[in-house]
VOLO-411693 format. One line per 8 residues: number of its first residue (from 1); their letters; for each residue x, y, z of N, C-alpha, C. Coordinates in nm, 4 decimals, m for minus. Layout:
<pts>
NUM) A) X,Y,Z,X,Y,Z,X,Y,Z | ... $
</pts>
This chain:
<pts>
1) XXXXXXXX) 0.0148,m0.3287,m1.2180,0.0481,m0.3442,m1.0778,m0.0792,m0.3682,m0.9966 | m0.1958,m0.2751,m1.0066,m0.2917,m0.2969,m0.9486,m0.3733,m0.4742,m0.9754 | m0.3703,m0.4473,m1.1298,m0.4356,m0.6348,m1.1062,m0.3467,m0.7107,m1.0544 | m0.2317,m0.7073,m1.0845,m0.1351,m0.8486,m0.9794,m0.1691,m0.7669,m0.8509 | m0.1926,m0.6753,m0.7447,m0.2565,m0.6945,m0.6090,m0.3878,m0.7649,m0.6107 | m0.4692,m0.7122,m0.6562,m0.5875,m0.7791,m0.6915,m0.5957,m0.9320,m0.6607 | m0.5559,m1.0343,m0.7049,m0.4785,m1.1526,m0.6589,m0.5046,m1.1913,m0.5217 | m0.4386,m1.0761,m0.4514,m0.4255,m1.1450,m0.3001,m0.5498,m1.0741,m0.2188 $
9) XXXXXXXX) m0.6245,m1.0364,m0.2488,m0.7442,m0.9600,m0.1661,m0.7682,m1.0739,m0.1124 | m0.8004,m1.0990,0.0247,m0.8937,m1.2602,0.0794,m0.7594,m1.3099,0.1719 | m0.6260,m1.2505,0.1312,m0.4917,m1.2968,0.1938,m0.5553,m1.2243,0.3320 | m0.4795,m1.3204,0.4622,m0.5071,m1.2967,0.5724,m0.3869,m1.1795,0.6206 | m0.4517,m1.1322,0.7414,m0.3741,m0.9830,0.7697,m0.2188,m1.1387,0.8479 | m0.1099,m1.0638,0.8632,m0.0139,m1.1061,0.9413,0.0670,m0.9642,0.9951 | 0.1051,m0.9918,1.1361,0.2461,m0.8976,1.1515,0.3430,m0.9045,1.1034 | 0.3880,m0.8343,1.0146,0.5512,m0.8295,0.9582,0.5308,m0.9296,0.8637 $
17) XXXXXXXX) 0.4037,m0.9297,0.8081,0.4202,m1.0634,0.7100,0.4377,m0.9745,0.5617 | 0.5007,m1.0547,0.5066,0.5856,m1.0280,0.3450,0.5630,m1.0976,0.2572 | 0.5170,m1.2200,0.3001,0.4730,m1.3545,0.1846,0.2857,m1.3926,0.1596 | 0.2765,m1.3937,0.0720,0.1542,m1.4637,0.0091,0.0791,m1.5274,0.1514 | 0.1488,m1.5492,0.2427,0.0480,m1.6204,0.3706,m0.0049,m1.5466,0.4247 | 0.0667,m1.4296,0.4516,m0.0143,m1.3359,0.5257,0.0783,m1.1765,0.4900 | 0.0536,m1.1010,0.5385,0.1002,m0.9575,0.5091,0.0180,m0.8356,0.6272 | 0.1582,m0.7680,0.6295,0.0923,m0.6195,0.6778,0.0504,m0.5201,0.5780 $
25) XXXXXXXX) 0.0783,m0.3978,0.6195,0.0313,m0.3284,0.5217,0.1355,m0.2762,0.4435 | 0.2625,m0.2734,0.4695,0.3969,m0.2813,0.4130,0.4460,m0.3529,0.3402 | 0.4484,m0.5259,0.3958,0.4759,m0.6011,0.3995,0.3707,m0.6281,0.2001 | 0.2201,m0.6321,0.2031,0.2105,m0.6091,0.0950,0.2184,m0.5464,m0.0179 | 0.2569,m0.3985,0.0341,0.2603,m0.3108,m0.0794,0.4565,m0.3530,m0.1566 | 0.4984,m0.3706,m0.0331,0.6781,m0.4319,m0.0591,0.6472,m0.5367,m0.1548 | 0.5620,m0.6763,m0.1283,0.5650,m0.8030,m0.2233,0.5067,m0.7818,m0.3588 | 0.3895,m0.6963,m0.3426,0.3547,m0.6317,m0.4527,0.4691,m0.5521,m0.5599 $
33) XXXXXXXX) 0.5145,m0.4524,m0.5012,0.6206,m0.4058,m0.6019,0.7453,m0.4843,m0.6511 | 0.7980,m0.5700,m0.5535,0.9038,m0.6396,m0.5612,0.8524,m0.7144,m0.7050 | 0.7292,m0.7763,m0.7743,0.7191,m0.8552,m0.8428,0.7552,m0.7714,m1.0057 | 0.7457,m0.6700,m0.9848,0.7727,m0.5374,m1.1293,0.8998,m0.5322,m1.0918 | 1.0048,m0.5216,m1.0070,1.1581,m0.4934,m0.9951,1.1431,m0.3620,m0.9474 | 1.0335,m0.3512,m0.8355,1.0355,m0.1950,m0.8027,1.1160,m0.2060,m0.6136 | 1.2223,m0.1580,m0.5911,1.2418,m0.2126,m0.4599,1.1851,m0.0845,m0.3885 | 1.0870,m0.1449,m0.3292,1.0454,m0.0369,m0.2029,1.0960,m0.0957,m0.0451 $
41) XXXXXXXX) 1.0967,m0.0416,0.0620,1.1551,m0.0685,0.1915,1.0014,m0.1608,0.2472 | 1.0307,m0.2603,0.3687,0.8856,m0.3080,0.3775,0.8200,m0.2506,0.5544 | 0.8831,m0.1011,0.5028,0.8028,m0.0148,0.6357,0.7378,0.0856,0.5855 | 0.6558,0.1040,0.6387,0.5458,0.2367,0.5728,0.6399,0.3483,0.6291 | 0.6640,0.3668,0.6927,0.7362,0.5335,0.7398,0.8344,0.5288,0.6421 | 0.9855,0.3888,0.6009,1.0423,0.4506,0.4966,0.9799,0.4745,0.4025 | 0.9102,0.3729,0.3558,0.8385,0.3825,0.1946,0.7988,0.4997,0.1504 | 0.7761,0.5790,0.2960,0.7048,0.7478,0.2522,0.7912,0.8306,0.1994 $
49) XXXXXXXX) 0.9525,0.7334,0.2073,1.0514,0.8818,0.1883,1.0888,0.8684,0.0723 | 1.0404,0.7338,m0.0212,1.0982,0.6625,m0.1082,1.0256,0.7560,m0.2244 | 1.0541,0.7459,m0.3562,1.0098,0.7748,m0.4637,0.9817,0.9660,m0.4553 | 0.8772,0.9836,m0.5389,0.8758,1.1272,m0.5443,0.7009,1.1750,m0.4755 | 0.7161,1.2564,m0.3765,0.5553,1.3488,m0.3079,0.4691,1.4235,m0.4308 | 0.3571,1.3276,m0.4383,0.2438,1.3842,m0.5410,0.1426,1.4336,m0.4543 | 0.0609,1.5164,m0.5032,m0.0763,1.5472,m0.4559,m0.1598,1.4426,m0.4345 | m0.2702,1.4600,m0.3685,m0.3722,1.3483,m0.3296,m0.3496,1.3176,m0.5091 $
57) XXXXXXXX) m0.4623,1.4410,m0.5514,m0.5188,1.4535,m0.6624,m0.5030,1.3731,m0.7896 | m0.3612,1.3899,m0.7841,m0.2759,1.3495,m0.8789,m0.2420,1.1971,m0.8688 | m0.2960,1.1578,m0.7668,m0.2543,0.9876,m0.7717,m0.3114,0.9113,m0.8711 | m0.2010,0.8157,m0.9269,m0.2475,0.7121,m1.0272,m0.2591,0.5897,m0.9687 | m0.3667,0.4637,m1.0701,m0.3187,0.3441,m1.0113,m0.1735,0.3482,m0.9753 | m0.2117,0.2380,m0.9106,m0.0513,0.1874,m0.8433,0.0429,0.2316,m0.8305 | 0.0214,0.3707,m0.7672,0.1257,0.4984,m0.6405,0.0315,0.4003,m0.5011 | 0.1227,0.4589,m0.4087,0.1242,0.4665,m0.2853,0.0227,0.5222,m0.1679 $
65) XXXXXXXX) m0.0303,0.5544,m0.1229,m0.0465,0.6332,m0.0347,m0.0379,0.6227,0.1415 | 0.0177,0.7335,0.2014,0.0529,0.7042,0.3126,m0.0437,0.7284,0.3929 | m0.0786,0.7136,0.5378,m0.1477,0.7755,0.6493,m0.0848,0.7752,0.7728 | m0.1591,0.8869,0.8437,m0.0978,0.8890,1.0148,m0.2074,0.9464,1.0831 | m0.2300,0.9234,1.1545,m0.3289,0.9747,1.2795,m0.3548,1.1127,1.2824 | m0.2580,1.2132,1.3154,m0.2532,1.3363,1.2842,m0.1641,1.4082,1.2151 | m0.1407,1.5218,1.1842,m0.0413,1.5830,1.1289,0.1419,1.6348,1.1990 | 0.1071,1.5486,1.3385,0.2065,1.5379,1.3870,0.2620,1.4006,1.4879 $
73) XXXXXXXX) 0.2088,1.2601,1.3895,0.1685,1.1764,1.4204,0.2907,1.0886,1.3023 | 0.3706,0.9838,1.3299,0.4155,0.9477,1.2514,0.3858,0.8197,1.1004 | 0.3924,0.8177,1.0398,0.3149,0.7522,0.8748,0.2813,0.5735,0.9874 | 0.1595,0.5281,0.9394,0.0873,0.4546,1.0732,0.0595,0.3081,0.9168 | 0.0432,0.3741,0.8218,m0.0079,0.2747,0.7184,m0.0053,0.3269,0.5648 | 0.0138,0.2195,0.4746,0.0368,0.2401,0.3843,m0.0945,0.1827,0.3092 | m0.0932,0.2371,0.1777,m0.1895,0.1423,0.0587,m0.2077,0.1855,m0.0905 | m0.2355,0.1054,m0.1805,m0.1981,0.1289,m0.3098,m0.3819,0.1661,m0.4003 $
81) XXXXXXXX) m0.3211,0.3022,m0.4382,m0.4617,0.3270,m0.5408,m0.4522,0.2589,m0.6414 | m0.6288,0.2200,m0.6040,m0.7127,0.1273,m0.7265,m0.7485,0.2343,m0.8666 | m0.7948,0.3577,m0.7773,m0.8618,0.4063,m0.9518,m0.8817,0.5498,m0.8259 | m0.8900,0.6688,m0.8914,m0.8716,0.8237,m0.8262,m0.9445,0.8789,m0.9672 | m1.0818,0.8981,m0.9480,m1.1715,0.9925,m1.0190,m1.2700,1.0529,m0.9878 | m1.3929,1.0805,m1.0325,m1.4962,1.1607,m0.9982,m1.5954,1.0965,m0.9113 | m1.5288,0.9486,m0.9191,m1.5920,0.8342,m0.8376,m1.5354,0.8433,m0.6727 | m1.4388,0.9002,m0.6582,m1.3630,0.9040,m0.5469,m1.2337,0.8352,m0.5683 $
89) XXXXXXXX) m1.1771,0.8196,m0.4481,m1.0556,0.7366,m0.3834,m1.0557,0.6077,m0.3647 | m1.0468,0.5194,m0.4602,m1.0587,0.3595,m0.4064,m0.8777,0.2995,m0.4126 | m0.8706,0.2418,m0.2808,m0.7437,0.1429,m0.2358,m0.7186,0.0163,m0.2273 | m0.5982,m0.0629,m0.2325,m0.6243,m0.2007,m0.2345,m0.4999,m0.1457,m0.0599 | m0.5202,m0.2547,0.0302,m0.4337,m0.2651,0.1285,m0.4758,m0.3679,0.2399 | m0.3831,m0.3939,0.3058,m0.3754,m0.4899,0.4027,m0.4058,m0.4651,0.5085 | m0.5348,m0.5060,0.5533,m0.5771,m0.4194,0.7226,m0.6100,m0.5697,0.7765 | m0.6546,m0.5370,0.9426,m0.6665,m0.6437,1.0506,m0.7615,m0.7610,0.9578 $
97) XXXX) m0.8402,m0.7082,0.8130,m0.9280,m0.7673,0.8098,m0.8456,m0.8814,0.7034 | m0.7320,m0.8501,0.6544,m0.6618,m0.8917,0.5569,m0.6799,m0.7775,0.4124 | m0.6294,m0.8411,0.3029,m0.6321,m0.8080,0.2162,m0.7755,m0.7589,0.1251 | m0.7441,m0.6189,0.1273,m0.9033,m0.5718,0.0699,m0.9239,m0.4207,0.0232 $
</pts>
């Protein structure tokens, strides 16, 4: 999963975008899974409700992870772990800058 994202890094950011032209941050993690037969929703707030709540810790490539501003702030963005080790937290996701 992670190398087919890999692929689109350099893709330009879009609103509500879903296709290879452009993408949000939903919008890619949705086109991304859709290509394995994984149906995720292409909103970060559902996507958070989707599947099963792991620990940071415990994240593998190609889980999810959500964010929000604060802890009483609603899920703001989504993005998919690259690799979770002693190296840190690295993500692939779709920001203003595009795909990266």
């Amino acid at each position: 999963v992670v190398h087919y994202a890999k692929r689109y890094v350099g893709t330009p950011y879009r609103y509500a975008g879903r296709t290879s032209s452009g993408f949000d941050c939903s919008g890619f993690t949705h086109y991304v899974m859709k290509n394995f037969n994984i149906d995720v929703s292409a909103c970060s707030r559902t996507q958070s409700a989707q599947g099963t709540k792991i620990a940071l810790q415990a994240a593998k490539p190609g889980d999810l992870i959500f964010f929000r501003r604060s802890s009483r702030s609603r899920i703001s963005h989504v993005a998919m772990v690259v690799s979770n080790d002693e190296r840190g937290l690295f993500i692939i996701h779709s920001t203003s800058r595009g795909v990266v």
